[in-house]
N, CA and C of each residue as an Amber inpcrd file, in Angstrom:
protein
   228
  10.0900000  -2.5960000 -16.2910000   9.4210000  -1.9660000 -15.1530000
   7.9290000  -2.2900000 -15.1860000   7.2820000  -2.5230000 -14.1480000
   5.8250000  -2.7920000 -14.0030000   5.0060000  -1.9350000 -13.6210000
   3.9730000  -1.8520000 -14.1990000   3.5060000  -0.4890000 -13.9280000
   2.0870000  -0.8110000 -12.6960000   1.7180000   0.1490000 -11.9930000
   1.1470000   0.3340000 -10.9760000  -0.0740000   0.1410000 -11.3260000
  -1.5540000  -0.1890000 -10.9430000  -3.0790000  -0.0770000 -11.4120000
  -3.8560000   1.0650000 -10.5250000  -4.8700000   1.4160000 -11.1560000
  -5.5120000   2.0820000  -9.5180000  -6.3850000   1.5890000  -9.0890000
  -6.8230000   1.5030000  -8.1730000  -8.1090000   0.1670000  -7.4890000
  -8.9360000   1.1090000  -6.2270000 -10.0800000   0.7910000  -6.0790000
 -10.9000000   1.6930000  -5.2340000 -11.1590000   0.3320000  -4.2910000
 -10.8210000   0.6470000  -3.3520000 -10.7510000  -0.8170000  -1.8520000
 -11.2500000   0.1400000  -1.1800000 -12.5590000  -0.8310000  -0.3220000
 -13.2870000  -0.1710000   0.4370000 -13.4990000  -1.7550000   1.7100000
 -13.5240000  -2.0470000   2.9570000 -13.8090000  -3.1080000   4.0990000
 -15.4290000  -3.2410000   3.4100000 -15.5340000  -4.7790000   3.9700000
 -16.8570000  -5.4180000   3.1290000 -18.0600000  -4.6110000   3.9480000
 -17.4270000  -4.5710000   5.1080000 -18.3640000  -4.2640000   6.3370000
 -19.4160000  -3.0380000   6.6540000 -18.7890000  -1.9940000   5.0300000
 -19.0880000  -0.6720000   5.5740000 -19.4150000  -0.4450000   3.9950000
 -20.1060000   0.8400000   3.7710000 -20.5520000   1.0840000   2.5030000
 -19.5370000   1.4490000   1.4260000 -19.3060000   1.3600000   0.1020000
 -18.2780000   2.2180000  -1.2050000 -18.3540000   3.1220000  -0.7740000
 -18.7530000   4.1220000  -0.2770000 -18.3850000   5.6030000   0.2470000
 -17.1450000   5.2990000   0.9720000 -16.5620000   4.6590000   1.5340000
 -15.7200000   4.5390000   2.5090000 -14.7220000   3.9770000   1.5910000
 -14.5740000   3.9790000   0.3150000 -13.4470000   3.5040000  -0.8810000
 -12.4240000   4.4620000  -0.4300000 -10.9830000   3.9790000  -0.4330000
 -10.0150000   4.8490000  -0.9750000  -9.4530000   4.0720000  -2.2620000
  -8.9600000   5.4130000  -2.9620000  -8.3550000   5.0090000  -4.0250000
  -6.5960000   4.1410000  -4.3220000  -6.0150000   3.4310000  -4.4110000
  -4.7160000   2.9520000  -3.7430000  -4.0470000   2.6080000  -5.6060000
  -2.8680000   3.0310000  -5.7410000  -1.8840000   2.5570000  -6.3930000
  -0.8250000   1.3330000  -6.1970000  -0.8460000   0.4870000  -6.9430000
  -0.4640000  -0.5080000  -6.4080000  -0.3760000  -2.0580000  -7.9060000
   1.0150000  -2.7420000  -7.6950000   0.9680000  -3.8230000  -9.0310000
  -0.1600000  -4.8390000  -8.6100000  -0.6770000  -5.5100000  -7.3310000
  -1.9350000  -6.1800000  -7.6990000  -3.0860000  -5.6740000  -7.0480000
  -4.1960000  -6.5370000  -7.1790000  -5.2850000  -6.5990000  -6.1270000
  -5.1380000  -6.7760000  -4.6770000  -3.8530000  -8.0660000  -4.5200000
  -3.3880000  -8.2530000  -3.2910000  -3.1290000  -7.0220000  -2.4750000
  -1.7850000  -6.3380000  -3.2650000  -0.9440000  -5.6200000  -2.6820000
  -1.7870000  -4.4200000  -2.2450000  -3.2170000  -4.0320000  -3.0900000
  -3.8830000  -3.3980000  -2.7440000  -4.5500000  -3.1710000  -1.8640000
  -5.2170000  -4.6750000  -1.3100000  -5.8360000  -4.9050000  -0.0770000
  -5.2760000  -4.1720000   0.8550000  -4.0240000  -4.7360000   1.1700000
  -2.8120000  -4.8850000   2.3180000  -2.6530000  -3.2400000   2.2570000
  -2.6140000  -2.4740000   1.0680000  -2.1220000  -0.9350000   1.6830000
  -3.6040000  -0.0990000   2.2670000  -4.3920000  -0.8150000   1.7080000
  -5.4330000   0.0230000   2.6720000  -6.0280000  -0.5710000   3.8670000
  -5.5800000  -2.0380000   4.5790000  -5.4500000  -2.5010000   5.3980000
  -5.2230000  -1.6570000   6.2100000  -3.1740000  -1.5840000   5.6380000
  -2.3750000  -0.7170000   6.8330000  -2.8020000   0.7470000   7.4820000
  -3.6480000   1.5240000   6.7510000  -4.3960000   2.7700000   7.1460000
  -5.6620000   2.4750000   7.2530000  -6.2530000   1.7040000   7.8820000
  -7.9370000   0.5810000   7.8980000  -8.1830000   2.2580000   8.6600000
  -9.1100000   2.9070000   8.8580000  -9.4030000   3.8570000   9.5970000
 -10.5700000   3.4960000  11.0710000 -11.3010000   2.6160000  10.3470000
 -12.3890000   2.0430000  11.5010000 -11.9590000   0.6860000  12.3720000
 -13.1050000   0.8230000  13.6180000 -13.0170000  -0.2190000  14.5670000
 -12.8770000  -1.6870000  13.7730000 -12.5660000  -2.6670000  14.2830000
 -12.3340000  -4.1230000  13.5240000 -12.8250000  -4.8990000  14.5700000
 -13.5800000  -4.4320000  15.7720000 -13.9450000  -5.1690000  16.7010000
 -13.3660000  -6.2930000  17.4820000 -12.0210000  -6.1440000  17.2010000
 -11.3830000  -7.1360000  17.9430000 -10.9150000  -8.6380000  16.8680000
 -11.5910000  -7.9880000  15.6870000 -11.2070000  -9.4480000  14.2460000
  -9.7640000  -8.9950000  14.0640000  -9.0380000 -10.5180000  14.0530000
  -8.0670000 -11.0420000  13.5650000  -7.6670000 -10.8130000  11.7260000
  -8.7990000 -10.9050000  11.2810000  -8.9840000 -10.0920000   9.9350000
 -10.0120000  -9.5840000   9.2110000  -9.5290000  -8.7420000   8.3770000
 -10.3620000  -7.8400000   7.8240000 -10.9460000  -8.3130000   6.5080000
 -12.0620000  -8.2500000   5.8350000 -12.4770000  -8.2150000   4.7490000
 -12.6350000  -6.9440000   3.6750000 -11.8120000  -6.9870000   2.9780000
 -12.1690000  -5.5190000   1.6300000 -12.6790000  -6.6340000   0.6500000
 -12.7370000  -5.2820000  -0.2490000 -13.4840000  -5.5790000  -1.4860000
 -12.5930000  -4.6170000  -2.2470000 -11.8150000  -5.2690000  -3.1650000
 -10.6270000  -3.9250000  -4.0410000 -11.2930000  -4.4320000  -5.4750000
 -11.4530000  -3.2580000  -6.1840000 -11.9990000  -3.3780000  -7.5200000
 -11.0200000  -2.3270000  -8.5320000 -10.7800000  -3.2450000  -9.4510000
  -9.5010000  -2.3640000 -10.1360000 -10.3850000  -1.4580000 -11.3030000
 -10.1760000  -0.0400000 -11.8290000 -10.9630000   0.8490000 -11.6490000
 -10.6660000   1.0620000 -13.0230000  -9.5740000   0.3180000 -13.8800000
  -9.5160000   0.4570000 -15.2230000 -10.8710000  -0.4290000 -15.9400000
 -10.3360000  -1.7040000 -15.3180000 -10.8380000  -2.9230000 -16.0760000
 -12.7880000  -3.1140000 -14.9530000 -12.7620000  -2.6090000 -14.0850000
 -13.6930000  -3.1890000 -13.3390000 -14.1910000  -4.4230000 -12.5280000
 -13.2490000  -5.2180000 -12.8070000 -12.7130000  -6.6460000 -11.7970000
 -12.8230000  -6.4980000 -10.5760000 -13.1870000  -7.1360000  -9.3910000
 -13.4400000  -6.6380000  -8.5340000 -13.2210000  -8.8160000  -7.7820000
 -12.4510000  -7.8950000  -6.8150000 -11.9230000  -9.1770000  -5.9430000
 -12.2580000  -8.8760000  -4.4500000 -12.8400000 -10.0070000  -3.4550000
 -12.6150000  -9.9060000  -2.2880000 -11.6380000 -10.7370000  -1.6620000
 -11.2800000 -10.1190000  -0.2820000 -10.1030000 -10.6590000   0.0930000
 -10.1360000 -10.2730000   1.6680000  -9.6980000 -11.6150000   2.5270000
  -9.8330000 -11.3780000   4.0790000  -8.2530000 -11.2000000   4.4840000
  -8.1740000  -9.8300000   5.1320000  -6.5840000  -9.4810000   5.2870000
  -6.2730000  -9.7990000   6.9800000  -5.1530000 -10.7600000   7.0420000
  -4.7310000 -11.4810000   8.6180000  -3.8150000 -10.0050000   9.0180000
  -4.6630000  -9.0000000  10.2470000  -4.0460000  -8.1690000  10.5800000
  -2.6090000  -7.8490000  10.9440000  -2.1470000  -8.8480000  11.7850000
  -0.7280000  -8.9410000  12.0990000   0.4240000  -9.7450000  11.3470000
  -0.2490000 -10.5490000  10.0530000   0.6290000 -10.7740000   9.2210000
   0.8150000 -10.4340000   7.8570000  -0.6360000  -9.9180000   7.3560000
  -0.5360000  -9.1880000   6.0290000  -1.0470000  -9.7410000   4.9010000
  -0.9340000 -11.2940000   5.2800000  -1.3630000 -12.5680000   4.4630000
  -2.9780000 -12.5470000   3.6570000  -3.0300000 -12.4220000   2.2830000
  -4.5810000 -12.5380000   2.3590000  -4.7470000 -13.6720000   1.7940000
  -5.8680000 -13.7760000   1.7550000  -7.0050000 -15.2770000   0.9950000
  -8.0200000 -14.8850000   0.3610000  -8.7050000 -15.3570000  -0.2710000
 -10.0440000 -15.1070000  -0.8890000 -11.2660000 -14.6580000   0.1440000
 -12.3370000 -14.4620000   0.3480000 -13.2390000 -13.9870000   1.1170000
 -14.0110000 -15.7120000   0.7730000 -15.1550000 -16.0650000   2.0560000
 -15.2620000 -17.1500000   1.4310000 -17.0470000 -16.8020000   0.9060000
């Protein structure tokens, strides 16, 4: 069994106050669940940029999430 991490993902766009905390096996998968509850405007972007930082180790990845498919990539 694999165990879950916790990661504080917050959109690049807006300040760490706006972190939620997300359970989840990667960074990816992390993006993508706080994607799916994004709370703010996206202005009409096709995708989103977070910033998920895993909260054991302190690693911290960005990642641009394709709204209607889920798909991420690196931030460039």
């Amino acid at each position: 069994m694999t165990d879950t991490r916790r990661f504080s993902v917050h959109a690049r766009h807006v300040e760490r106050h706006h972190a939620r905390i997300v359970a989840e096996l990667s960074f990816e998968a992390a993006a993508v669940a706080y994607v799916e509850d994004f709370p703010l405007a996206t202005d009409g972007d096709e995708a989103l940029s977070v910033v998920v930082r895993d909260l054991e180790s302190g690693r911290e990845h960005c990642f641009r999430v394709d709204l209607e498919t889920g798909e991420t990539a690196p931030c460039n």
